[in-house]
Backbone bond lengths (Angstrom), bond angles and torsions (degrees), N, CA, C in turn:
res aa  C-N    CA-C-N  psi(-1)  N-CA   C-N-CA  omega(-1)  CA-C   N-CA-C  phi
1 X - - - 1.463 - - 1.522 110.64 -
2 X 1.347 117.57 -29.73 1.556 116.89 -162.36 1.608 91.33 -94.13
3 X 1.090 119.52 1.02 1.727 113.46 177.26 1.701 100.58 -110.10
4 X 1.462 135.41 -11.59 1.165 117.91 163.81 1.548 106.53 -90.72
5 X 1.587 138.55 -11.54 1.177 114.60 -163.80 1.937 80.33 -94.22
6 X 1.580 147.84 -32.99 1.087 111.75 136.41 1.756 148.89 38.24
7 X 1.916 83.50 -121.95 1.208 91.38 159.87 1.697 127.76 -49.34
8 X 1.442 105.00 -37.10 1.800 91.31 -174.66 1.186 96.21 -51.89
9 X 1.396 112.02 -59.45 1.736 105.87 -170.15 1.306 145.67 -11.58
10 X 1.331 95.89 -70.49 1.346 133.19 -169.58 1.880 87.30 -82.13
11 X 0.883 135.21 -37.83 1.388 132.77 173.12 1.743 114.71 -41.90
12 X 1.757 94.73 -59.08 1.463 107.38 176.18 1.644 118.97 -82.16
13 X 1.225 103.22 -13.72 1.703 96.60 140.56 1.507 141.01 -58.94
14 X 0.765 85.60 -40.71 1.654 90.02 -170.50 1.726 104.91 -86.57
15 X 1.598 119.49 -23.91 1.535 119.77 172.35 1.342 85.46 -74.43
16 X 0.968 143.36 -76.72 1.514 138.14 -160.13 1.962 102.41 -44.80
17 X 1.293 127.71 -72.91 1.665 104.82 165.75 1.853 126.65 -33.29
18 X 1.311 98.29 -44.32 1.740 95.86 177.66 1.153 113.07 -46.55
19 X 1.569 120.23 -66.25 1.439 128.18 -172.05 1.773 125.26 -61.71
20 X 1.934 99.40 -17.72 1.747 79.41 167.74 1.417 93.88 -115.02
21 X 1.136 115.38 52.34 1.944 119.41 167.92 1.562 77.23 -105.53
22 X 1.672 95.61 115.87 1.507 108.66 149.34 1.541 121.88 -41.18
23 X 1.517 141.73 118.76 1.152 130.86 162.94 1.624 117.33 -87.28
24 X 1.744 91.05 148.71 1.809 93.00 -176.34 1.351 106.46 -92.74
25 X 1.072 140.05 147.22 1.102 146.64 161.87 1.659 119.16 -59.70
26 X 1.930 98.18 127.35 1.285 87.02 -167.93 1.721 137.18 -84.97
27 X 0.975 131.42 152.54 1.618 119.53 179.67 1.665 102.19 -95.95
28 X 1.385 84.54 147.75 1.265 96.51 178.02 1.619 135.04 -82.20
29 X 1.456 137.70 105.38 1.087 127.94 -123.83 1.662 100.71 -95.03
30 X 2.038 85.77 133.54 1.222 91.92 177.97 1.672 116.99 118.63
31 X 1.491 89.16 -12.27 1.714 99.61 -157.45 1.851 87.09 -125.80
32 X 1.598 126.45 114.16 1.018 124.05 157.11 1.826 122.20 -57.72
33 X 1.283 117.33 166.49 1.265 143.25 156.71 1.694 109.48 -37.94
34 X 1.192 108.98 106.47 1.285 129.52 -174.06 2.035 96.98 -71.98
35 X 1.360 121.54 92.40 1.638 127.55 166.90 1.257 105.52 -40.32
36 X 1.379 113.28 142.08 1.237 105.27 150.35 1.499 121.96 -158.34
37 X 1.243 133.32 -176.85 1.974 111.15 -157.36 1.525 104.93 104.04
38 X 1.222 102.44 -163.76 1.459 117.38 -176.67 1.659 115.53 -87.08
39 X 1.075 126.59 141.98 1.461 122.17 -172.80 1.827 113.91 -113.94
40 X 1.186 100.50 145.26 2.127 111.82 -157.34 1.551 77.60 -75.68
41 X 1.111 114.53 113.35 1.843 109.79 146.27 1.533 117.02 -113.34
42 X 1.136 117.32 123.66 1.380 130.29 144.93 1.454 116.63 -10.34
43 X 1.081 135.48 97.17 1.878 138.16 -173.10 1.647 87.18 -103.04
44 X 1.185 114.26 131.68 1.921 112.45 161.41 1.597 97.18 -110.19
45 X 0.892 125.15 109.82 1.669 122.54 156.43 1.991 124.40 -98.60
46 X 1.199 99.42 110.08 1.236 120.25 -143.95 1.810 105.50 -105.28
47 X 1.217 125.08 119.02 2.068 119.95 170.75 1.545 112.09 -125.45
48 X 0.723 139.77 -161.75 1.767 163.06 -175.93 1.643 109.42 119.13
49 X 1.179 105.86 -151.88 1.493 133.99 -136.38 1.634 95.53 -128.80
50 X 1.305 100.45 152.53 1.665 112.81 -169.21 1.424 116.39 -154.43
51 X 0.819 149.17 78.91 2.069 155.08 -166.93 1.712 81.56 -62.18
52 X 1.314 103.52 132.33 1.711 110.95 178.37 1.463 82.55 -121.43
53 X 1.410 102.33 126.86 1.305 105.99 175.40 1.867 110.69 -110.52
54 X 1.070 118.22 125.83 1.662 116.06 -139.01 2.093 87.10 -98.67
55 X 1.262 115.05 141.58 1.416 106.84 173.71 1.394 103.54 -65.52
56 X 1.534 103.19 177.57 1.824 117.52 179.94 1.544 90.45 -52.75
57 X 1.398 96.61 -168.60 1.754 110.57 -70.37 1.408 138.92 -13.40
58 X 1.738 85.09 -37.69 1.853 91.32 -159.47 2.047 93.26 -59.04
59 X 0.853 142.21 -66.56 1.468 142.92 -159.06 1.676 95.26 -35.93
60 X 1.383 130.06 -33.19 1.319 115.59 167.19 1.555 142.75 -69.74
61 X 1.625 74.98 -14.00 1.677 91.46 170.80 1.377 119.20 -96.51
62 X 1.566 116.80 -35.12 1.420 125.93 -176.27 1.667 94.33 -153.38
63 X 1.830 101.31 108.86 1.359 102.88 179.26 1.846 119.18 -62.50
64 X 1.130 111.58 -50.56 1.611 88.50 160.79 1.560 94.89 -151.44
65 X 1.556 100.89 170.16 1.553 130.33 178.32 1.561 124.20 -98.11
66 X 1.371 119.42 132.63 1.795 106.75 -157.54 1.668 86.33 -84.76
67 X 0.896 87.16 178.54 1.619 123.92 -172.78 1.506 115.46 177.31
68 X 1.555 101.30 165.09 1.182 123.84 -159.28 1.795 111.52 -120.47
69 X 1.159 124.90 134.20 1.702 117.35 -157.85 1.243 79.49 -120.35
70 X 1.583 134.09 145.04 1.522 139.56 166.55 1.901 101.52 -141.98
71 X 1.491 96.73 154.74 1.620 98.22 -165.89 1.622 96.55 -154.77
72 X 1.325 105.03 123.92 1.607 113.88 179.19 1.484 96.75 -166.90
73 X 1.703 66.73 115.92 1.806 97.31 -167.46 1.883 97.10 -139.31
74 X 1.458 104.70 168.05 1.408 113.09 179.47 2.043 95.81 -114.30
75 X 1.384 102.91 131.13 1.464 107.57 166.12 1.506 137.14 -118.87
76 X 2.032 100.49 117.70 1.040 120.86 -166.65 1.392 115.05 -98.56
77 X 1.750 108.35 117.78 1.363 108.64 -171.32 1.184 99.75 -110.44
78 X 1.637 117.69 -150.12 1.274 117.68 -156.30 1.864 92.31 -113.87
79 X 0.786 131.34 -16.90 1.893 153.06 -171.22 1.885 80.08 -81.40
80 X 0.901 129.91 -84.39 1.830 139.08 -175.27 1.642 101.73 -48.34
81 X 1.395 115.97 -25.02 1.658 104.17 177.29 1.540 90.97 -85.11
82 X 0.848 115.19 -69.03 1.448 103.71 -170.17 1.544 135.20 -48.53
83 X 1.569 114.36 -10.95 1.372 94.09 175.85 1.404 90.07 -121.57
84 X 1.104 126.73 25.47 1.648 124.25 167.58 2.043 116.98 -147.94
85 X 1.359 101.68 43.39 0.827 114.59 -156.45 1.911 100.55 -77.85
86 X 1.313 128.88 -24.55 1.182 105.31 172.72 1.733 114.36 -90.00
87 X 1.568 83.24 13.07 2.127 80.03 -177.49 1.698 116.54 -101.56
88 X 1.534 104.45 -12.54 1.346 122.08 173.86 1.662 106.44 -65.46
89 X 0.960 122.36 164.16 1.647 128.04 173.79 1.313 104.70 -96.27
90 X 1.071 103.51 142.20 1.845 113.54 179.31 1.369 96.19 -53.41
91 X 1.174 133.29 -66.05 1.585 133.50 -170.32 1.386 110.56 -33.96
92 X 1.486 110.36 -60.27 1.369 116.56 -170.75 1.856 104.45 -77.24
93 X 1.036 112.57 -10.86 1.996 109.28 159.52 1.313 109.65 -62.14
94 X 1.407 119.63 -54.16 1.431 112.99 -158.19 1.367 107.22 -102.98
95 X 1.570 116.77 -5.47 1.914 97.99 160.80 1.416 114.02 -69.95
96 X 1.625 118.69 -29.91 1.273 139.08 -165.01 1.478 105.56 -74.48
97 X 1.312 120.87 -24.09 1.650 141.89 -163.20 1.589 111.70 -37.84
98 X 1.775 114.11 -49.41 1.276 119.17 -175.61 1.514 99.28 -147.65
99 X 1.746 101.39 70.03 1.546 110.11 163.93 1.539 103.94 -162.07
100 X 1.430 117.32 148.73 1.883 94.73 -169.05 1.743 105.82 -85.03
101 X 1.577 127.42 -4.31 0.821 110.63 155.71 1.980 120.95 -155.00
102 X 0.911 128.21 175.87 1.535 120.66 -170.48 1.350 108.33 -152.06
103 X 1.698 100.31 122.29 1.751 113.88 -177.16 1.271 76.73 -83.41
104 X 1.887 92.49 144.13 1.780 124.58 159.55 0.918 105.96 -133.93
105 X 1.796 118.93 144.98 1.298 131.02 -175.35 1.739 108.71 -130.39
106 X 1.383 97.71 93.65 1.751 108.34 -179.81 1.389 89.43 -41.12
107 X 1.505 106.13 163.71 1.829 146.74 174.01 1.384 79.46 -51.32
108 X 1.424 130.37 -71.22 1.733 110.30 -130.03 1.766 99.38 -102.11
109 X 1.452 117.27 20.02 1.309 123.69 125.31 1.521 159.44 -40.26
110 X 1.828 85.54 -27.27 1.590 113.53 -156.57 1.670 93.32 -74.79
111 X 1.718 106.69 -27.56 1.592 98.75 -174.83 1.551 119.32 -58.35
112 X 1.471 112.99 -12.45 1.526 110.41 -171.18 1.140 105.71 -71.33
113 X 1.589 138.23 151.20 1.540 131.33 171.59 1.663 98.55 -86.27
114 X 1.198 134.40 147.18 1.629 140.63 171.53 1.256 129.64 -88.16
115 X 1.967 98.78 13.00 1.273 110.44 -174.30 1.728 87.19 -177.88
116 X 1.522 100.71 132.01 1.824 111.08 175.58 1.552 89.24 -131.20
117 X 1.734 103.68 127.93 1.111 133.20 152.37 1.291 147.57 -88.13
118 X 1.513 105.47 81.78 1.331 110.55 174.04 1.626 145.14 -122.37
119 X 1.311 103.74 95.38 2.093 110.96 -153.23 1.491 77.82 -145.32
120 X 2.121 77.19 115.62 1.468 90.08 169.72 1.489 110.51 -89.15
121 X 1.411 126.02 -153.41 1.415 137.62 -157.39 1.455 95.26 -87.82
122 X 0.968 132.78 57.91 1.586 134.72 176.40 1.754 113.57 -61.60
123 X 1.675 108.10 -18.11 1.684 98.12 166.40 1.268 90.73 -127.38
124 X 1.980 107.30 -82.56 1.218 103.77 -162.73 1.644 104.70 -127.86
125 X 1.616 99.36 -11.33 1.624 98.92 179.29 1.583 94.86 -119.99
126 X 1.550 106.22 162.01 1.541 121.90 170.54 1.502 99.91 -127.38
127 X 1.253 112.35 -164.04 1.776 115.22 -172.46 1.527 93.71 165.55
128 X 1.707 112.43 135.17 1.094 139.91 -171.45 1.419 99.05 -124.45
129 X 1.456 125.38 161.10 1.225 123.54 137.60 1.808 96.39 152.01
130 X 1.564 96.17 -146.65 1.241 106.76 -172.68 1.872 121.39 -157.04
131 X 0.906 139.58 159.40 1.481 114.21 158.22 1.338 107.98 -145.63
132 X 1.500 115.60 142.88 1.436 124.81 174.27 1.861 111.33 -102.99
133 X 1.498 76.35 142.44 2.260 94.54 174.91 1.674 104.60 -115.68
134 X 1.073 128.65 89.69 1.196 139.00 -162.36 1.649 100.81 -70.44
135 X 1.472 104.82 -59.26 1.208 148.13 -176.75 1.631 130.35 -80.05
136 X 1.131 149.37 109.55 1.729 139.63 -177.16 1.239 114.60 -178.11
137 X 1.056 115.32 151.38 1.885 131.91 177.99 1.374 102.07 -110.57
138 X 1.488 111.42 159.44 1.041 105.36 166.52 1.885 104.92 -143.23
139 X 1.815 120.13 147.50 1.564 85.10 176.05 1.899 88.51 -131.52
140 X 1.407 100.22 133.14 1.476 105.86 168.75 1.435 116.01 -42.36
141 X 1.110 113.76 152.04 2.038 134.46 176.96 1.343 111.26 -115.10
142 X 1.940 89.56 -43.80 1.273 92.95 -177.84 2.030 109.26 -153.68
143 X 1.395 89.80 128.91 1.944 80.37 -152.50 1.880 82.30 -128.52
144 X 0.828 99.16 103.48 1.874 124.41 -168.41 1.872 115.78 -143.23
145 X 1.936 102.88 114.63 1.684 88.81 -178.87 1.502 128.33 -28.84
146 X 1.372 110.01 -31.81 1.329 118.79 -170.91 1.173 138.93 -91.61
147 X 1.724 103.90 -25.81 1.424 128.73 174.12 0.995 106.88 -173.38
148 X 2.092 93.23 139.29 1.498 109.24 -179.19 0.962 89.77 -115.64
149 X 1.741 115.64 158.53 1.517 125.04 122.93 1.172 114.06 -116.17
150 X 1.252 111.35 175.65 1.905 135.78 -170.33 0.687 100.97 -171.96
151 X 1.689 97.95 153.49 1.638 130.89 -173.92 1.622 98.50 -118.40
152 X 0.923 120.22 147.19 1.746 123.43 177.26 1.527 118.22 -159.47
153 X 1.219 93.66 160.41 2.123 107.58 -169.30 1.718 101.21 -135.93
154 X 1.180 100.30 133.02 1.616 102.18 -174.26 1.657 103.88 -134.53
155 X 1.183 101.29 147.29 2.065 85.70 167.24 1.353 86.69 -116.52
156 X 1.637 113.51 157.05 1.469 144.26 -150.27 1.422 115.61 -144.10
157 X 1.447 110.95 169.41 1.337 119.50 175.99 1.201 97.81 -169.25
158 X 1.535 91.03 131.86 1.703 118.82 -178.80 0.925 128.31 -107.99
159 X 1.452 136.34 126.25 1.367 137.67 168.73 1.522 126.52 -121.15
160 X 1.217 111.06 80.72 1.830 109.67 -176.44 1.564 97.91 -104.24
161 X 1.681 94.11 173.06 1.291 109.48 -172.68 1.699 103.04 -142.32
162 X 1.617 125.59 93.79 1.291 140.60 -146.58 1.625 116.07 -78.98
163 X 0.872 163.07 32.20 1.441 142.19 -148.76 1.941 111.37 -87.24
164 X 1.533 83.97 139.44 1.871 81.10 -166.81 1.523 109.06 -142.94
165 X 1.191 138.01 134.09 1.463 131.42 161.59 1.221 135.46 -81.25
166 X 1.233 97.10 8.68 1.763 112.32 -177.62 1.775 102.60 -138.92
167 X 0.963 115.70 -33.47 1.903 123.86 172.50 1.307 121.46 -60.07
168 X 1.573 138.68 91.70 1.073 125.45 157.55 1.783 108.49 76.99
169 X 1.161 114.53 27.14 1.625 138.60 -172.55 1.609 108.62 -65.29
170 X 1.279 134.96 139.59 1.334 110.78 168.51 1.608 129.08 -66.18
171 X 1.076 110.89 171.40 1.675 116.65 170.21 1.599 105.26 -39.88
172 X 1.008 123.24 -70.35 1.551 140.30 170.90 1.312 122.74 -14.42
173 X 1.567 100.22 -59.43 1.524 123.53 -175.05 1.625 89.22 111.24
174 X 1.288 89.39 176.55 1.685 116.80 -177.01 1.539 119.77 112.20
175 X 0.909 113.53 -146.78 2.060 114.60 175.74 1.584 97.98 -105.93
176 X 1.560 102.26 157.19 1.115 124.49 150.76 1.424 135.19 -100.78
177 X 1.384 121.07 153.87 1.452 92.84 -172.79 1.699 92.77 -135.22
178 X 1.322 127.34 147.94 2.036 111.33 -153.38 2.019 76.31 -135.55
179 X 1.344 130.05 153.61 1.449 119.90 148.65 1.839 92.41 -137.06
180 X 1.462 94.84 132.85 1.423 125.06 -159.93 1.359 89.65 -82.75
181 X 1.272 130.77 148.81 1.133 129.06 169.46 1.562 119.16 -165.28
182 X 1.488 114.62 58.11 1.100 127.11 -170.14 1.370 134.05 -118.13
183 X 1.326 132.79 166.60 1.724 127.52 178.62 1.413 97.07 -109.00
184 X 1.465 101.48 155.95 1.466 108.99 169.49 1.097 121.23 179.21
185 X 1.778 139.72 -139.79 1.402 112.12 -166.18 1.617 86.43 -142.19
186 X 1.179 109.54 159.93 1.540 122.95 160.41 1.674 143.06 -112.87
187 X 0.832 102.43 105.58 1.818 111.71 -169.95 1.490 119.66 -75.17
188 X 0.751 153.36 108.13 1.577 163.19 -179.83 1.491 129.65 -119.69
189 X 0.916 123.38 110.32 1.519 133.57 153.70 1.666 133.89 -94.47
190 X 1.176 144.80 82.98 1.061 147.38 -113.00 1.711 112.09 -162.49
191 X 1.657 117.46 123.72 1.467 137.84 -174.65 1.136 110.79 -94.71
192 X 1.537 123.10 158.27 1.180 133.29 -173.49 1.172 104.12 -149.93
193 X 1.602 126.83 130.84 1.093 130.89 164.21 1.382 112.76 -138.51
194 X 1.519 124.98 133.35 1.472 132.20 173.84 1.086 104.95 -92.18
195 X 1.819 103.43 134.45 1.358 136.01 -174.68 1.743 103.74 -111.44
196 X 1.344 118.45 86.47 1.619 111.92 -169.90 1.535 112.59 67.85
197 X 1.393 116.66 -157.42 1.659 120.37 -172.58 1.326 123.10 -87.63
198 X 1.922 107.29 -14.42 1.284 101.48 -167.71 1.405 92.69 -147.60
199 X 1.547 135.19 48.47 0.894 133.70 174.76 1.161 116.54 -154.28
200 X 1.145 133.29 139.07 1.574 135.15 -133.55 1.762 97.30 -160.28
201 X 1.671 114.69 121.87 1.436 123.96 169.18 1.329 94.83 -131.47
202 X 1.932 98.15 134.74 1.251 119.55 -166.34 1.700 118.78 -136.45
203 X 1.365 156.53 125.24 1.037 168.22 -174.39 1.332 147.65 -127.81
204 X 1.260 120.82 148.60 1.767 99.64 168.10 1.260 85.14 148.10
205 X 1.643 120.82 -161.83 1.195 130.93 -159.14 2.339 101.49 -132.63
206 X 1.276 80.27 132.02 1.500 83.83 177.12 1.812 100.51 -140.15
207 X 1.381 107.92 145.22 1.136 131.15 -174.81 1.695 131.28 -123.06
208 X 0.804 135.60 133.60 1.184 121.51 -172.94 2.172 115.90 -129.16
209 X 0.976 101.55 111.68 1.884 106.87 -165.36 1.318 85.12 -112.03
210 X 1.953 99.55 125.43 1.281 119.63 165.82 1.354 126.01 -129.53
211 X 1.480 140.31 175.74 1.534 134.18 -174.21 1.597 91.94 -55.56
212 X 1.593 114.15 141.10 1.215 113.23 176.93 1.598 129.48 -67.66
213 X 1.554 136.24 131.77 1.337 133.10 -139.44 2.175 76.54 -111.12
214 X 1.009 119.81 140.41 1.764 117.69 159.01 1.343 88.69 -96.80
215 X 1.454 108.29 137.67 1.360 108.92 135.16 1.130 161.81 -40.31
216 X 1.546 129.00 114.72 1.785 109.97 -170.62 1.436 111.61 56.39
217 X 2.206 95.86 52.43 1.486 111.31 166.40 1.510 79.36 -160.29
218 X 1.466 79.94 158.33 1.555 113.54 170.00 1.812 122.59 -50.76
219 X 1.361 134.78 138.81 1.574 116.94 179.04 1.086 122.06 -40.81
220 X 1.533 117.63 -54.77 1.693 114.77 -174.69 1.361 128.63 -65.05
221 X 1.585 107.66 -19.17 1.412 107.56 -173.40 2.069 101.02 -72.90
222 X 1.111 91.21 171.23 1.141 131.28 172.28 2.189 146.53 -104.66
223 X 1.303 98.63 140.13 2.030 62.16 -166.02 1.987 83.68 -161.99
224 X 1.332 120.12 176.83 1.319 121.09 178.75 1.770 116.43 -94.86
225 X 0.723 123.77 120.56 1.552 166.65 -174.07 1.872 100.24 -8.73
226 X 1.493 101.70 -30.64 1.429 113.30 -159.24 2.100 91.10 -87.47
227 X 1.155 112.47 -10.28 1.739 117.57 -173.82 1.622 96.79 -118.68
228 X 1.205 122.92 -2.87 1.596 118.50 179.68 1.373 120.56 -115.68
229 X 1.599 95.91 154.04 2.022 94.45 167.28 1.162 111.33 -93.08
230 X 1.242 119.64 95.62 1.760 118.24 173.38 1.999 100.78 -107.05
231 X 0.965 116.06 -12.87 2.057 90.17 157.13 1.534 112.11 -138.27
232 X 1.348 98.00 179.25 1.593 119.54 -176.08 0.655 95.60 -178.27
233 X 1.966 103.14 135.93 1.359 116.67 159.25 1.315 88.29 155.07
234 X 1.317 104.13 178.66 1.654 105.11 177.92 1.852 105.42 156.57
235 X 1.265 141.12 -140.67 1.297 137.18 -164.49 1.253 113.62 -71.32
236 X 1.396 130.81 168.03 1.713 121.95 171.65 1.619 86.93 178.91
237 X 1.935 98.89 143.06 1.063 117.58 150.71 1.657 126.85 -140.38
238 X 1.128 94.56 144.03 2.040 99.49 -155.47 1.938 97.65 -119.15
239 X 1.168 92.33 158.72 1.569 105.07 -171.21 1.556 101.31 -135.67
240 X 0.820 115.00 107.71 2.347 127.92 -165.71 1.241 92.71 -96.00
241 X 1.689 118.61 167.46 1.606 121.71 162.76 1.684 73.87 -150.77
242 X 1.200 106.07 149.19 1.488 139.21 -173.86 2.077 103.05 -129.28
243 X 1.530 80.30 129.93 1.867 81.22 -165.68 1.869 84.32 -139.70
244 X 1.315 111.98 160.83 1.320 119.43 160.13 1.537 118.89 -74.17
245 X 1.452 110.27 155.38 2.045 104.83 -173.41 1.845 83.85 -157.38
246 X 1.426 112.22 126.36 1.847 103.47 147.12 0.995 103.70 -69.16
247 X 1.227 114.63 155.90 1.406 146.79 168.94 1.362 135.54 -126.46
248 X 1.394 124.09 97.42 1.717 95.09 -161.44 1.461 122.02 -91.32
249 X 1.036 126.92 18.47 1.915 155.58 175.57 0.996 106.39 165.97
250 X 1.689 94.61 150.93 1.329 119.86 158.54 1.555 139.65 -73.51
């Protein structure tokens, strides 16, 4: 008898420790810690140089016009889906789905132009302006740690401002003066090579074909292909640096 009243004892000891042992709350196994806050993305902000090579006529007068290619985008890999996977946008999951990583360019990006035009009158024509790619796909060729290429399609909008002494000139003689003002699409083929962790050299040829502009006419008019600027574009090579940024949406 004196060894079961004992055990009760020591029984109701130890329930009495259980109950003021703080309990932890349990996780559910298998399932990490749900992040939450702002998430580190990778920003690449990207410039160089671009030979715009202008269709006939003008290319007979001035084989191409410099310009400037700029790129600021956010980059979503497959390492950032996974430990922030309910903070990513579904969209940007499944472009990312079967590539190891995918530039995105938020809405209030769209204000950047993806190309600045500036070649003055170095013979007989000059050209100002700019053009925006709001819009584009892109599908890997070749998706390798070391080197990419891609092929890509963008729709665009152009805004140059033409002056020429031989382009679309009046009867009279004198200058012309043309302002481009058209939509259209953009073609790209384009290399990638990483320079260390945060440095990025990139190349290839991108083009841009729009409703055809005549020279030394008004925007809306219209005219046949052999008196208009309907493309630009031609070689380019760009040099990116990739830095960390929070972000709190896309």
């Amino acid at each position: 008898m004196r060894y079961v009243v004992l055990v009760v004892m020591l029984l109701g000891l130890w329930a009495n420790d259980a109950e003021a042992a703080p309990r932890r709350p349990r996780r559910a196994k298998g399932r990490p810690p749900t992040p939450s806050g702002p998430v580190q993305v990778p920003i690449e902000i990207g410039a160089g140089p671009i030979a715009l090579v202008p269709s006939p006529p003008g290319v007979f007068d001035q084989v191409a016009h410099v310009g400037l290619m700029i790129e600021v985008a956010a980059v979503v890999d497959q390492a950032l889906i996974r430990q922030h996977r309910n903070q990513i946008p579904p969209w940007a999951r499944a472009a990312a789905g079967n590539v190891t990583e995918l530039k995105v360019r938020p809405w209030w990006l769209a204000i950047i132009p993806d190309t600045v035009v500036i070649s003055p009158q170095f013979k007989d024509t000059g050209m100002y302006g700019a053009i925006w790619r709001p819009f584009g796909v892109g599908v890997p060729l070749v998706d390798q740690p070391g080197f990419k290429l891609k092929a890509g399609a963008a729709l665009d909008a152009v805004a140059l401002f033409v002056h020429s002494n031989v382009l679309g000139v009046p009867a009279d003689g004198g200058q012309s003066y043309t302002l481009v003002l058209r939509p259209g699409i953009n073609l790209r083929l384009s290399a990638e090579v990483p320079i260390g962790d945060s440095v990025r050299l990139s190349g290839g040829w991108s083009s841009d074909l729009f409703i055809p502009q005549p020279y030394g006419r008004l925007p809306w008019e219209l005219a046949p292909l052999d008196v208009s600027l309907w493309h630009l574009g031609g070689p380019y090579l760009m040099l990116a640096w990739r830095f960390p940024l929070d972000v709190g949406a896309f």
